[in-house]
C-alpha positions in Angstrom: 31.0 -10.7 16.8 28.0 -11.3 18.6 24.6 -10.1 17.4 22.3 -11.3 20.4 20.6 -7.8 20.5 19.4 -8.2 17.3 17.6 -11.4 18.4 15.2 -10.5 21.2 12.0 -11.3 19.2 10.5 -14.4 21.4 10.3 -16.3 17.8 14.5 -16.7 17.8 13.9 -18.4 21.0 11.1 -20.6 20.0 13.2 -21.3 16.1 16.3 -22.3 18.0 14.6 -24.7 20.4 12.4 -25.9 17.6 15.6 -26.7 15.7 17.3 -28.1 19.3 14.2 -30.7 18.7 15.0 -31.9 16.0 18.7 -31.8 15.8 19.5 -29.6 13.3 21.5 -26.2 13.3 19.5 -22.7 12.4 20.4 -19.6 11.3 18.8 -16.1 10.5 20.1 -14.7 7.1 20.1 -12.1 4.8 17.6 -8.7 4.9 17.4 -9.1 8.5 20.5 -9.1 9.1 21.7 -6.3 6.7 18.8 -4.3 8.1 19.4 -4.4 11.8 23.3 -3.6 11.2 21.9 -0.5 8.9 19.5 -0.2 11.3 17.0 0.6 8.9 13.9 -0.2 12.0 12.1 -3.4 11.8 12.4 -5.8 9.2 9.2 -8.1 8.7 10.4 -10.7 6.3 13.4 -13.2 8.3 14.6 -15.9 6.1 15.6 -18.6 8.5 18.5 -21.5 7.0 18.3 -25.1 8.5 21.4 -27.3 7.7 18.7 -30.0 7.4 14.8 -29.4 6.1 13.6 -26.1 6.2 9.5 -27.7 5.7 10.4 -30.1 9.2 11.2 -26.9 11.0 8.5 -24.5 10.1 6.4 -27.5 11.2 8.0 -27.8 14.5 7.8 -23.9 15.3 4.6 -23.8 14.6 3.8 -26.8 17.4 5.6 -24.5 19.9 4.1 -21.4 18.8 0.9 -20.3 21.0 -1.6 -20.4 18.7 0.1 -22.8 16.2 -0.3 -21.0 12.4 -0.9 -22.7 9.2 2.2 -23.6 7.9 2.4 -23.1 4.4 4.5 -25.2 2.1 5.7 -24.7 -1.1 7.3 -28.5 -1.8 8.8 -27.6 -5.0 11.4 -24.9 -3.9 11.7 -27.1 -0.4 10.7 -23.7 1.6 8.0 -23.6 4.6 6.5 -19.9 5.1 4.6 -19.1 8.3 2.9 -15.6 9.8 3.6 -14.8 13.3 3.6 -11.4 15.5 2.7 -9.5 11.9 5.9 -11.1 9.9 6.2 -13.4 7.1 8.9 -16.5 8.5 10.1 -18.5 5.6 12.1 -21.6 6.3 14.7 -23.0 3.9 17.2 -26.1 4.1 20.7 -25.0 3.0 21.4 -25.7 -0.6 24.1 -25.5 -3.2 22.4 -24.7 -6.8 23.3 -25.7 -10.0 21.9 -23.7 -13.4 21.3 -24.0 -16.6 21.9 -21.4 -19.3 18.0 -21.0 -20.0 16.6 -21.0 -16.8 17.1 -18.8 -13.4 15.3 -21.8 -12.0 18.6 -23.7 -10.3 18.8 -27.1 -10.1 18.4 -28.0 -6.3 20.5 -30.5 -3.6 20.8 -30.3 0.1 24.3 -28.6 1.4 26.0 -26.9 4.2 25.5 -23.3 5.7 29.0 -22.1 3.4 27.0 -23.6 0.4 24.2 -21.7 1.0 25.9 -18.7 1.4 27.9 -18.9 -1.6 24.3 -19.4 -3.4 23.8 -15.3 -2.4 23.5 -12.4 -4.7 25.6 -10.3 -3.0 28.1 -10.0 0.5 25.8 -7.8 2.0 22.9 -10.1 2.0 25.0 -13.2 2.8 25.7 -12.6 6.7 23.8 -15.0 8.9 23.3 -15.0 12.7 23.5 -18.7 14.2 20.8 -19.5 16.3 22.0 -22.2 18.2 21.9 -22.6 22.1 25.8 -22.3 21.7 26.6 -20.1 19.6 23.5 -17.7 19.8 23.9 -14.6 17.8 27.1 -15.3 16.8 27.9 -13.4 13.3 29.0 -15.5 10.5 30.3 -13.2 7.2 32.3 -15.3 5.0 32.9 -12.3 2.3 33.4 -9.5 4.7 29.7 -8.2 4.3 30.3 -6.1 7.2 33.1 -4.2 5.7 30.9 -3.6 2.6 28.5 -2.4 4.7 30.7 0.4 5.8 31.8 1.0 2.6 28.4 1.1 1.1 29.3 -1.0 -1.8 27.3 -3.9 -3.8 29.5 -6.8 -4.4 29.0 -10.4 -5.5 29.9 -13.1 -3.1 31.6 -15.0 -5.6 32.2 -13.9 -9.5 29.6 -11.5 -10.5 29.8 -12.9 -14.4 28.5 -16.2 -13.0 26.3 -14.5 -10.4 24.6 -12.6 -13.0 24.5 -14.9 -15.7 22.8 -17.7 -13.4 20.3 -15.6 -12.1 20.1 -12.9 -14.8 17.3 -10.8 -12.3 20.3 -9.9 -9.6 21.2 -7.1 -12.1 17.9 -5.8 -11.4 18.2 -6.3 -7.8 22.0 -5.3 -7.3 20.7 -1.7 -9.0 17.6 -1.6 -6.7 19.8 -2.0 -3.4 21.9 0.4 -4.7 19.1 3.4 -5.7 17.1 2.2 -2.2 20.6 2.1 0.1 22.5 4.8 -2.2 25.0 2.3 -2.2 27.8 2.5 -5.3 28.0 -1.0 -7.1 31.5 -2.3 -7.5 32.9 -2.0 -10.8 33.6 -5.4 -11.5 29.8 -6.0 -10.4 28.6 -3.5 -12.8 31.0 -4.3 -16.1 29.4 -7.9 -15.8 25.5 -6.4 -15.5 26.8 -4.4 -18.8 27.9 -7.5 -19.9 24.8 -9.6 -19.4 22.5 -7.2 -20.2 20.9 -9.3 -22.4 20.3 -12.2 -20.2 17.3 -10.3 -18.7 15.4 -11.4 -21.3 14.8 -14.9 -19.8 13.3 -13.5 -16.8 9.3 -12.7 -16.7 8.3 -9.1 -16.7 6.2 -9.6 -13.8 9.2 -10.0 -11.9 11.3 -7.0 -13.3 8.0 -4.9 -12.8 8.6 -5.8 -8.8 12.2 -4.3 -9.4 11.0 -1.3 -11.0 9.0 -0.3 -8.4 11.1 -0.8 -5.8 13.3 1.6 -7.8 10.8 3.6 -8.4 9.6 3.9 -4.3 12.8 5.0 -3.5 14.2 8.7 -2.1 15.9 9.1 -5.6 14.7 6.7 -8.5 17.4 8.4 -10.8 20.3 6.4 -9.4 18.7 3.3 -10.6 17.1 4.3 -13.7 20.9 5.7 -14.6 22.1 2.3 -13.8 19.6 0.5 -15.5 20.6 2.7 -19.2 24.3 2.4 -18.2 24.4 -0.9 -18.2 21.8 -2.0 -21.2 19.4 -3.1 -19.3 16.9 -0.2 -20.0 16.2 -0.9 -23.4 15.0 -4.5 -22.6 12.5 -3.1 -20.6 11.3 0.9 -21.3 13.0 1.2 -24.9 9.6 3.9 -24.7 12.4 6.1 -22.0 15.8 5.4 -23.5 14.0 6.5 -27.0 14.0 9.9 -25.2 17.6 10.1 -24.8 19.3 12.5 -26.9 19.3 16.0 -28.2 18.8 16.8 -31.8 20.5 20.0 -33.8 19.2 21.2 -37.0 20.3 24.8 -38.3 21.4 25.5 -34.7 18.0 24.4 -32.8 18.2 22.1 -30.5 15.5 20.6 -27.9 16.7 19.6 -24.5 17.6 16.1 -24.0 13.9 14.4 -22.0 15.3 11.6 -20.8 18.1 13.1 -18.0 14.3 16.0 -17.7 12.1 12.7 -17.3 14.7 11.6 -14.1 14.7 15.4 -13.2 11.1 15.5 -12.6 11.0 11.5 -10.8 13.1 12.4 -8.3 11.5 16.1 -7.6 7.7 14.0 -7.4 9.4 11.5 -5.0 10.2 14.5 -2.3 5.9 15.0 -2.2 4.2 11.8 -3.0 4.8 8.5 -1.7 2.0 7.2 -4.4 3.8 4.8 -6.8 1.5 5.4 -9.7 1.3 8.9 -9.9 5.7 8.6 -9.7 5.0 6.0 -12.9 3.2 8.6 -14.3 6.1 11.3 -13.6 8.0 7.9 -15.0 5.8 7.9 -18.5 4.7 11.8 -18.7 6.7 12.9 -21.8 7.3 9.0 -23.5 5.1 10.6 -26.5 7.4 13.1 -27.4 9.9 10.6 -29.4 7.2 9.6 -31.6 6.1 13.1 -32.0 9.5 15.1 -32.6 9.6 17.4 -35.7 11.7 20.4 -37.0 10.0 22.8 -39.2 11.7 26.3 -39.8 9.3 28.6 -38.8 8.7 27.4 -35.0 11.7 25.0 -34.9 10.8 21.8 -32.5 7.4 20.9 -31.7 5.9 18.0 -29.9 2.9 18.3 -31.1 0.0 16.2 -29.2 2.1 14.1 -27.4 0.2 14.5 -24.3 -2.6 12.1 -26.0 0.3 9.6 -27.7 2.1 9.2 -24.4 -1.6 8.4 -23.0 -1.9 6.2 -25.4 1.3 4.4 -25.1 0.3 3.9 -21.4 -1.4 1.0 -22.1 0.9 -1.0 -24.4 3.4 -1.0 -21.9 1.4 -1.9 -19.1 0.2 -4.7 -20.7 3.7 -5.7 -22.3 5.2 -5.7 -18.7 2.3 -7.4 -17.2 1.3 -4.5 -15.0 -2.5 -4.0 -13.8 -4.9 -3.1 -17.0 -7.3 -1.9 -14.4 -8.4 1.8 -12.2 -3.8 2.5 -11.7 -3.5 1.9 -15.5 -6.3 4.3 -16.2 -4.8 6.9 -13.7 -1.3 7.2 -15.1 -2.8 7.6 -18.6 -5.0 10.5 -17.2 -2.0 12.1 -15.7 0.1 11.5 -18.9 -2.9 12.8 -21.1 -3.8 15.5 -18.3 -0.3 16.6 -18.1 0.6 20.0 -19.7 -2.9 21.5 -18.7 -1.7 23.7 -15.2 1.5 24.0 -17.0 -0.4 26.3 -20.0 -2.8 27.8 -17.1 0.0 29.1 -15.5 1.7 30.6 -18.0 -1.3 32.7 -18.8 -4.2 34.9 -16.9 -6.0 32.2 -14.8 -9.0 32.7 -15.7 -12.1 31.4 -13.6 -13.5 29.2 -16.3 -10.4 27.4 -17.6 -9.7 26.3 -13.9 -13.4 25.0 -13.7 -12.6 23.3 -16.8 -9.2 21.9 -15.2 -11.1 20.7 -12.1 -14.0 18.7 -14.3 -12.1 16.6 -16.5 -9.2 15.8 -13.5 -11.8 15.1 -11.1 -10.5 14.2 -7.3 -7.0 13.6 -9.4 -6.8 17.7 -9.7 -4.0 18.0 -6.8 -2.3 14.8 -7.6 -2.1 16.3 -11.3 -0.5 19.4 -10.1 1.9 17.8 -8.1 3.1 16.3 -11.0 3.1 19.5 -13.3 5.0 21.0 -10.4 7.5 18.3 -10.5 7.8 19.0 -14.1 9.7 22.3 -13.2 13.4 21.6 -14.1 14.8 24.9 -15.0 18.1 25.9 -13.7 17.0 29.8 -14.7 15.8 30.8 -10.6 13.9 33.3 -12.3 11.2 31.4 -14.2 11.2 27.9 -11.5 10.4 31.1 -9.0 8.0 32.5 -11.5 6.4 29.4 -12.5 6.1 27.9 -9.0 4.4 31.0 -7.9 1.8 31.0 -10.8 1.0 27.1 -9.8 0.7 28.5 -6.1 -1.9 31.2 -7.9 -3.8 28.3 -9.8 -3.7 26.0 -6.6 -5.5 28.8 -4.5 -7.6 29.5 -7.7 -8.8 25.9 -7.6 -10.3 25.8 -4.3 -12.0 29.4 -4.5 -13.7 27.8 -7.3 -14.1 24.1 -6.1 -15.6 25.9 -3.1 -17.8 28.0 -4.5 -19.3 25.9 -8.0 -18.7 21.8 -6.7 -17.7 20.7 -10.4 -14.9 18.2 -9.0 -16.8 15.1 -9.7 -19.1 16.7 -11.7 -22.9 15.7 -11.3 -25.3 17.9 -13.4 -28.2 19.6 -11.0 -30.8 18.2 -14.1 -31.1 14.5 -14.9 -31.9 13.5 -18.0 -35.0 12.1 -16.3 -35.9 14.9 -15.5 -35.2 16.7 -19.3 -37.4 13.5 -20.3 -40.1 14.2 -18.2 -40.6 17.8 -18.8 -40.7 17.6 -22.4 -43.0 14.1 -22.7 -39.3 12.9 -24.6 -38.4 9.2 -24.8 -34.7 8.5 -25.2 -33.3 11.1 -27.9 -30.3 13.5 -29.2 -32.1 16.3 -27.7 -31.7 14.9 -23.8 -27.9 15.0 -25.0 -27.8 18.2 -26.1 -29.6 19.9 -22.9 -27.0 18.4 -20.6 -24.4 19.5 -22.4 -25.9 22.9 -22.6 -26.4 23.2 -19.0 -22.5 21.5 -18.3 -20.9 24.0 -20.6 -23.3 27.3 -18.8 -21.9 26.0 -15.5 -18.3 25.7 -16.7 -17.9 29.1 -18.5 -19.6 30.3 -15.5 -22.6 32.0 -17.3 -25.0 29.9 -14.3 -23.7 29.0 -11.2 -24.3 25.0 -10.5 -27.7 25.1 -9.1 -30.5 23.7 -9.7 -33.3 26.7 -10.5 -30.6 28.6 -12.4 -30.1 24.9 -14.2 -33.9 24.3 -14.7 -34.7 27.7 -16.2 -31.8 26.6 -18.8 -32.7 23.8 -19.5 -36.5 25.3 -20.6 -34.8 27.8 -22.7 -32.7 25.2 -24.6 -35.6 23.3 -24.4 -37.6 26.2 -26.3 -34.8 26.6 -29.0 -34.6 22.8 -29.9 -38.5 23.6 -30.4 -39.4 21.0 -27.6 -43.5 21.5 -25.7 -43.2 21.5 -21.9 -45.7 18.5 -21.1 -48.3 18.8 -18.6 
C-alpha cells in the first residue's frame, strides 16, 4: 500500500535526500502514521528511523534545511531532535533492546528496521512509511496494524507479558490510547497489565502523572480510570480514589458507591471544560469522604467536613506524584474545599448575601466552581437533575446581578488600612483589623453597598465604638 499522500510536507523530501547523502535507508514511524490513517488532523511530533545513526541524519537535514536549526542531541539514548515548520523531528537509529528486570531503561545495540519495530508497544504504533527514493511511501506493517486499526483494538506486537514487564509504563500508555481512541484493549493485552500491575512501581511518578493527564484530557476519562482499577494499577497510584470504592450497609442504610459518582461527574466536566486542573479537581472533589465516613443512628451516613480533608489531601498527593506545588495545586484545593457551596445554595432560597459571600471567597474561580458543582449532578431521578440544574441556572444569573451591581469578585475594600490609620492618628494595631472586617462583612450581608462614602461613614462609626479620636 502506498502512503505518498501522507508525505507531502517538503521535510520528507529533504529527510529522504538527506538520508540518500549519506547512504542510509529512512523511515517515518509510529503516531504519524497511526494518526494520518485515523486521520486525526495534523500530527506535530514525526519520529523518523534510520537503519544507520539517527544523530548523523538530523545533522544532515538540518544542512539542507533553509535556515539550518540547532540540532539537538541527546547522545545517551543515540536520538537527534530538531524543530522545523512548528514540529518537533526526532531522529533515531534502529535498535533491538535488551532489559533488565529493574530498569525500563533497555540495554541498547544498533539493528535493522524489523528490530526496531519489534521494540514497539503496540501494532498500531509500529507501522512505518519508507522514505526512500524507491520505495517512497510504501507501508510497511509487520503485525497487521492496519487491521487493528479497523478493528479499534490495542495489541502488543509481540507477547504483551514481556511487553509490559520490560517496559512496565506501556500499561499506562496501552490504557491512555484506549480512553483517548476508545479503542477496546485485547484481552490477552489486558490479563498481562493485571498481571504486572505491580511492575509500575519501578517507573517515576513524573512519568505516570504525563499518563494521567492524557487520560484525564480526554472525551471520556472513565474508560481509562476503569482500566486503570481493573487491572490493579489504580491503587499504585490514587489508592486516595479506589479507597472510594464501595458501598457500605448498616441496619439497611447504605451511601452510594463515590468512586463509579467520582467518574460520573469527570466525564460530565469533560463535555464543558477543556481545563485539565479544574477536571483534576472533578478527579479529587470527594477523596475526603473515605476518611470521613460514619454511621450514627439518628441521621445514618454523614461525611462530615470532608470538603476541608479532601482540600487537604490535595497537597499530599500532588507532592507524592510529583505534580506542581505551585498556583494549579492551590486551585484544585480551592475547588475541592470550595466544592459543596452552590450545591447548598441551590437547594435553598438564594439569598442575595450568601451569593456575595460565594463570589468573595471563589474569586475569578466562581464559574469554574460551578461548573464543577454542576458536573456533580449524577442523579438518574429526571425530576431533581431538572430541579437542581435549574436552581444552579437561578444562582448563575443571581451571581452576575450581584457581581454587577456590588464588584466583590476579587474583593478590594473601598478603605485601606492607611487610610483607618490615618484618621484615627493609629500606628499598626488590632483595631485597623477589626475596621476592615467591619466594613467587609457590611458590604457582604449587604447592609452598605461597596462604596467608598457609605464605607467611610462606617468605618467612623466603628471607629467611635472601639472608642478611637478622629485626628486632625
Amino acid at each position: 500500500m502506498n502512503y505518498k499522500q501522507a508525505l507531502t510536507h517538503p521535510i520528507f523530501e529533504i529527510v529522504s535526500q538527506s538520508a540518500k547523502q549519506l547512504g542510509i535507508d529512512s523511515y517515518v514511524i509510529g503516531g504519524f502514521v497511526r494518526d494520518y490513517i485515523l486521520d486525526r488532523g495534523e500530527h506535530k511530533d514525526i519520529d523518523i528511523v534510520a537503519i544507520g545513526s539517527g544523530i548523523a541524519l538530523a545533522k544532515q537535514v538540518s544542512k539542507n534545511l533553509p535556515d539550518q536549526p540547532k540540532v539537538q542531541v541527546f547522545k545517551t539514548y543515540g536520538t537527534a531532535m530538531l524543530r522545523y515548520d512548528d514540529m518537533d523531528i526526532e531522529f533515531v537509529g534502529a535498535r533491538k533492546e535488551s532489559y533488565s528486570e529493574d530498569s525500563r531503561n533497555p540495554v541498547v545495540e544498533n539493528g535493522t528496521l524489523q528490530d526496531d519495530q519489534n521494540r514497539r508497544d503496540f501494532t498500531i504504533n509500529a507501522m512505518a512509511l519508507n522514505l526512500s527514493e524507491a520505495h517512497f511511501g510504501n507501508l510497511l506493517d509487520p503485525f497487521n496494524g492496519i487491521r487493528d486499526l479497523e478493528a479499534k483494538v490495542i495489541r502488543t506486537p509481540l507477547d504483551p507479558e514481556i511487553t509490559y514487564s520490560d517496559d512496565p509504563l506501556r500499561m499506562m500508555r496501552a490504557i491512555r490510547f484506549a480512553t483517548q481512541l476508545n479503542f477496546t484493549i485485547e484481552a490477552s493485552s489486558l490479563n498481562a497489565i493485571s498481571k504486572n500491575n505491580e511492575r509500575l512501581k519501578i517507573i517515576t511518578n513524573e512519568r505516570i502523572v504525563v499518563e494521567l493527564n492524557k487520560i484525564l484530557e480526554s472525551d471520556k476519562p472513565s474508560i481509562g480510570f476503569l482500566h486503570l482499577e481493573n487491572t490493579g494499577l489504580l491503587k499504585h497510584i490514587l489508592p486516595e480514589l479506589t479507597a472510594l470504592k464501595g458501598i457500605d450497609e448498616v441496619e439497611g442504610q447504605t451511601h452510594k458507591d463515590n468512586f463509579y459518582h467520582t467518574l460520573e461527574v469527570v466525564d460530565n466536566i469533560a463535555k464543558h471544560t477543556d481545563n485539565l486542573w479544574l477536571r483534576w479537581a472533578a478527579l479529587l472533589h470527594d477523596i475526603g469522604k473515605a476518611p470521613t465516613k460514619k454511621f450514627s443512628k439518628k441521621v445514618g451516613w454523614t461525611f462530615h467536613a470532608h470538603e476541608f480533608e479532601g482540600a487537604k489531601m490535595v497537597y499530599h498527593l500532588f507532592k507524592r506524584l510529583k505534580m506542581p506545588l505551585n498556583d494549579k495545586m492551590k486551585f484544585v484545593q480551592k475547588m475541592v474545599f470550595m466544592s459543596s457551596r452552590p450545591i447548598v445554595l441551590a437547594q435553598d432560597i438564594v439569598t442575595d448575601s450568601a451569593v456575595r459571600r460565594l463570589v468573595f471567597d471563589a474569586g475569578d474561580y466562581v464559574d469554574d466552581l460551578m461548573t464543577l458543582c454542576e458536573a456533580d449532578i449524577t442523579t438518574k431521578n429526571p425530576k431533581k437533575f431538572n430541579k437542581y440544574h435549574n436552581n444552579f441556572k437561578i444562582v448563575r444569573k443571581k451571581i452576575e446581578e450581584v457581581e454587577a451591581r456590588d464588584h466583590v469578585r476579587n474583593f478590594q475594600p473601598p478603605i485601606s488600612g492607611e487610610e483607618i490609620m490615618k484618621t484615627f492618628g493609629l500606628k499598626p494595631s488590632r483595631e485597623i483589623g477589626q475596621i476592615k472586617e467591619s466594613i467587609k462583612e457590611a458590604i457582604l450581608e449587604g447592609d452598605i453597598p461597596n462604596e467608598y462614602d457609605a464605607a467611610y461613614q462606617l468605618m467612623l462609626k466603628e471607629g467611635k465604638r472601639l472608642g478611637l479620636k478622629v485626628s486632625h
